[in-house]
C-alpha positions in Angstrom: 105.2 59.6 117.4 107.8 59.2 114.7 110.7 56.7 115.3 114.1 57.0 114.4 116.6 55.2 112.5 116.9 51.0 112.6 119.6 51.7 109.7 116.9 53.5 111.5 118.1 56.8 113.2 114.7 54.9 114.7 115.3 54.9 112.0 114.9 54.2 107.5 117.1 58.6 105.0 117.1 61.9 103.3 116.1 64.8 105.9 112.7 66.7 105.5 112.5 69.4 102.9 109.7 71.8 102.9 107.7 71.3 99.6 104.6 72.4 98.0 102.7 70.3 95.6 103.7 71.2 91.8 101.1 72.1 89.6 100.0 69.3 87.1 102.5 69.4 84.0 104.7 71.6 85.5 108.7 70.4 87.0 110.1 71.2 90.2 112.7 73.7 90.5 115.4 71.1 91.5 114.3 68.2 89.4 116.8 66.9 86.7 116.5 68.4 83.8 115.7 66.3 80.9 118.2 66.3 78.1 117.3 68.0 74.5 115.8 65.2 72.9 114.3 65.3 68.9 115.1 65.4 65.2 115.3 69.2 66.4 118.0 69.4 68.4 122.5 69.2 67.3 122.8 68.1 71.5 125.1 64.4 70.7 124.3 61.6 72.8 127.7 62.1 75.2 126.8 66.1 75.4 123.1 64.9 76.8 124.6 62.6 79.0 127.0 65.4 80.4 124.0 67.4 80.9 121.7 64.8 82.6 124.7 64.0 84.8 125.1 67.9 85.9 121.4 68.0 86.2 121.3 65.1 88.5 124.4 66.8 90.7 122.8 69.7 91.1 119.6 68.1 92.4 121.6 66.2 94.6 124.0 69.2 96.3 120.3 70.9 96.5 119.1 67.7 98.8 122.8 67.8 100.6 122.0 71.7 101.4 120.7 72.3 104.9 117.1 74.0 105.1 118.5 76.6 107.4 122.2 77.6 107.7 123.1 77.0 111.0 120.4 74.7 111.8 120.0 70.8 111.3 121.8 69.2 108.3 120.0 67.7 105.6 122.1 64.1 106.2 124.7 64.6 108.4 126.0 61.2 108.6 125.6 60.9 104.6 129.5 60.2 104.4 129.0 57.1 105.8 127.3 55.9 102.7 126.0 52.8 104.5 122.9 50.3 102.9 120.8 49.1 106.1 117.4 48.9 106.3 116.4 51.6 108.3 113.3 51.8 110.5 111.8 55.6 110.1 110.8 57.1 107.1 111.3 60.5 106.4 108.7 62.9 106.2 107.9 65.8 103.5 106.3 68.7 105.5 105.9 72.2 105.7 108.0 74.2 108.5 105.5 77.0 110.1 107.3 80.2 110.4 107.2 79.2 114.3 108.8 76.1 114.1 111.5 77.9 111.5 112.1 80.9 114.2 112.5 78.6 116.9 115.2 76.6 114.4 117.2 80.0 113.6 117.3 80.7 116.7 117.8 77.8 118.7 119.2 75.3 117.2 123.0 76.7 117.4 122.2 76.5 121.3 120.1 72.8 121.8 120.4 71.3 118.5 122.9 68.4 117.2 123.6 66.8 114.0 124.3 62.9 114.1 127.4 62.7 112.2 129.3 60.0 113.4 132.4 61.7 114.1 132.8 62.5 117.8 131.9 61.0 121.1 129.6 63.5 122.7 130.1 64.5 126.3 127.2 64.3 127.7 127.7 66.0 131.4 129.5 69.2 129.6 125.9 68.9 126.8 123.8 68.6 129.8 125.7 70.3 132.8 126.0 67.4 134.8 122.2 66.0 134.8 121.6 62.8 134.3 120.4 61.4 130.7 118.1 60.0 129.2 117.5 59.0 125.3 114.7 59.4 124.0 114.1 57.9 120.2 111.1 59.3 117.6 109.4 62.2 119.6 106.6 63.5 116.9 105.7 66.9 117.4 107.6 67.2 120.7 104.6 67.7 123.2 105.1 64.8 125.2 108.7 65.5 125.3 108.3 68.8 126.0 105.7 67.5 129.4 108.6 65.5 130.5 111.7 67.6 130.6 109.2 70.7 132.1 108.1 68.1 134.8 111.5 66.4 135.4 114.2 69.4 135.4 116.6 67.8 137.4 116.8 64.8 133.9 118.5 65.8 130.5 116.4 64.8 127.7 118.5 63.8 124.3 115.0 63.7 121.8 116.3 62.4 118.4 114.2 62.4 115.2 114.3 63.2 111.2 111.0 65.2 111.3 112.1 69.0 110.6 108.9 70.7 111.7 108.8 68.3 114.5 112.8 69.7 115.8 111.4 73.7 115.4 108.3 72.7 117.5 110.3 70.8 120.5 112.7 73.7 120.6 109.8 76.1 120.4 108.2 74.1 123.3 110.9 74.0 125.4 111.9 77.3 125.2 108.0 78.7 126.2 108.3 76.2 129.2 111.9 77.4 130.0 113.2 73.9 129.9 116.8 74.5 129.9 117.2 70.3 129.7 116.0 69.1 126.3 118.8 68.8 123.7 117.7 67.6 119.9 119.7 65.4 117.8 118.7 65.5 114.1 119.9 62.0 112.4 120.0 58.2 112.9 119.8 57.0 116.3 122.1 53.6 115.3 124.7 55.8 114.2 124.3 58.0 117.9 124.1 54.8 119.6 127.2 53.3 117.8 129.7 55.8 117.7 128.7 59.3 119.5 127.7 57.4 123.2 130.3 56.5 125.3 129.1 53.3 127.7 127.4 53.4 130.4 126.6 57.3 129.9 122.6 57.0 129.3 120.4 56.6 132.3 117.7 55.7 130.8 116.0 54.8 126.8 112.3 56.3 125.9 111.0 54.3 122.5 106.8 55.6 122.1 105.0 54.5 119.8 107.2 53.6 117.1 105.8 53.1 114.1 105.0 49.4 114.1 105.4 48.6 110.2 102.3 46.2 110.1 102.8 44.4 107.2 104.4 41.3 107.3 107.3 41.8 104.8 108.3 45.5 106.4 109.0 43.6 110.2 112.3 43.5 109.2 112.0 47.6 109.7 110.8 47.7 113.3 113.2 49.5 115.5 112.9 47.0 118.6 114.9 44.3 117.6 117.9 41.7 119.1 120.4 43.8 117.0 119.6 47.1 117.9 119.2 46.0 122.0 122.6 44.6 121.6 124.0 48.8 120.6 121.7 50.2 123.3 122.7 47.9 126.2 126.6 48.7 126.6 125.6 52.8 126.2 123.4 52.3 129.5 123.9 52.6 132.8 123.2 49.3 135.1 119.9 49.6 135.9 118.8 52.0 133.3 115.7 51.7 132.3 114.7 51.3 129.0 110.6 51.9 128.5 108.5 51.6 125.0 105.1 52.1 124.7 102.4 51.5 121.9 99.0 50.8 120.6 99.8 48.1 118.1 99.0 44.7 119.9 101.8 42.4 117.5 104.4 44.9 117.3 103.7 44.9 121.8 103.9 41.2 121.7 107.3 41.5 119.9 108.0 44.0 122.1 108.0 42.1 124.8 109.8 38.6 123.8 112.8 40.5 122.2 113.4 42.1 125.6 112.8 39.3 127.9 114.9 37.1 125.7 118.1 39.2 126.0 120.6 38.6 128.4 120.7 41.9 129.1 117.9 43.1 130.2 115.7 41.9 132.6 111.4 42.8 133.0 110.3 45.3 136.0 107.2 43.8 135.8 106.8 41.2 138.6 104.5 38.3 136.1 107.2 39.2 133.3 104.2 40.9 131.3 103.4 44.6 130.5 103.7 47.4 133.2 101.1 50.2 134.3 101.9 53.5 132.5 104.4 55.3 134.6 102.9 58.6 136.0 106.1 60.4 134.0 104.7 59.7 131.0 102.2 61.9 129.1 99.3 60.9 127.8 99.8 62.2 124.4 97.3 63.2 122.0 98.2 60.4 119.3 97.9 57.6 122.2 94.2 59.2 123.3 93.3 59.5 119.3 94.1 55.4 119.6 92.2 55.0 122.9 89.1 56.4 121.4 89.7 53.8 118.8 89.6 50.8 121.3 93.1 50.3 120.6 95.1 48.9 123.8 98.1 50.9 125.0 101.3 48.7 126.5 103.8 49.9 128.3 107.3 47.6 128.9 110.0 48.6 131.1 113.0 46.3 131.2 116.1 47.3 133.9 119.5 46.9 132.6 121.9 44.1 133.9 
């Protein structure tokens, strides 16, 4: 599953674009021009700087421009202009014509942009249920399990991935899951200024992605600094639960949550839990199984 922003939403960021490979030679339509270079050409050095510059600000309002009007912006926190090193990476992927039908039509309904610029009211989003957050959800399928298993808990699924929005709402909507709301940005940004405290009842983190070399740790979403923005947003005794296949990343896992004060392990040796009966067995997780890869789950209660 995809994580969102440490900033990443984890994150780590531009949003997807749908994008076909360009033929060898040939430039895409909203690359920057290059300027009229040559003996051949009367263009002065300050007239092809002028053009370079509106070349490049045309590709840029072309990023800025949302995929689908009405549906999720293409960086809806980009006013913030802030450099942190963010935890997901975006992802350049087609958008079936399913996945862009169920945007059209539902995002206006269950979708959000993470803009930074309201505190969202989470018992008017979610008539009254109570909420969990759940950060990086893939494809949606797991997510989708949950909230048609569990209607009486609101689901808030963030992620980047386009296709991966179109396909939760698309999900949700066959199930008739009226509890899943998706948020389209940078989870720190959510987590910092759209939550009010103590309004989450719970934090979902599966199988973020673990960043496995050494110099791209500093990446991974499950770290002192981003416990110490998810702790004040939960409820006393929330839970929050991660899962995933990637042994170090597991063991770091674990010692960053049982070394913060505010957090304590379910877990009665202060080691890994069973996987909770809630949560799917997703079909990433069994392609790792059939690997011999070791799943751990961590749940750690709020204090």
């Amino acid at each position: 599953m995809s994580e969102q922003p440490l900033n990443p939403t984890s994150a780590d960021a531009p949003a997807d674009a749908a994008s076909d490979p360009a033929p060898a030679g040939s430039t895409p339509a909203d690359a920057p021009a290059a300027a009229p270079t040559g003996p051949a050409t009367d263009v002065t050095a300050d007239e092809a700087a002028a053009l370079r510059a509106a070349s490049f600000e045309r590709a840029r309002r072309l990023r800025m421009e949302p995929r689908f009007p009405g549906g999720p912006a293409a960086d809806p926190a980009g006013s913030h202009h802030e450099r942190r090193i963010r935890s997901f990476q975006p992802r350049r992927s087609r958008v079936t014509t399913g996945q862009q039908e169920a945007l059209e039509r539902l995002w206006p309904k269950w979708g959000l942009d993470i803009d930074g610029k309201r505190v969202l009211d989470l018992a008017e989003l979610f008539d009254g249920l109570p909420v969990v957050l759940e950060i990086g959800f893939g494809m949606g399928e797991a997510t989708a399990q949950m909230a048609a298993d569990d209607p009486g808990t609101g689901i808030l699924a963030v992620d980047v991935h386009t296709p991966g929005q179109g396909n939760l709402l698309g999900l949700a909507d066959k199930a008739g899951s009226t509890n899943v709301r998706v948020a389209n940005g940078d989870a720190v940004i959510l987590l910092r200024e759209m939550l009010a405290p103590e309004s989450l009842d719970g934090l979902r983190v599966y199988f973020p992605d673990p960043w496995p070399k050494a110099r791209h740790h500093k990446r991974r979403l499950i770290q002192p600094e981003f416990l110490d923005l998810v702790a004040p947003v939960l409820k006393p005794g929330a839970i929050v639960h991660c899962a995933t296949d990637w042994e170090p990343y597991a063991e770091q896992m674990l010692e960053v949550l049982t070394a913060h004060p505010r957090f304590a392990n379910t877990a009665a040796d202060g080691g890994y839990a069973p996987r909770p009966a809630f949560r799917p067995l997703t079909r990433f997780e069994g392609q790792g199984l059939d690997k011999g890869h070791v799943v751990h789950d961590l749940l750690f209660a709020r204090v």
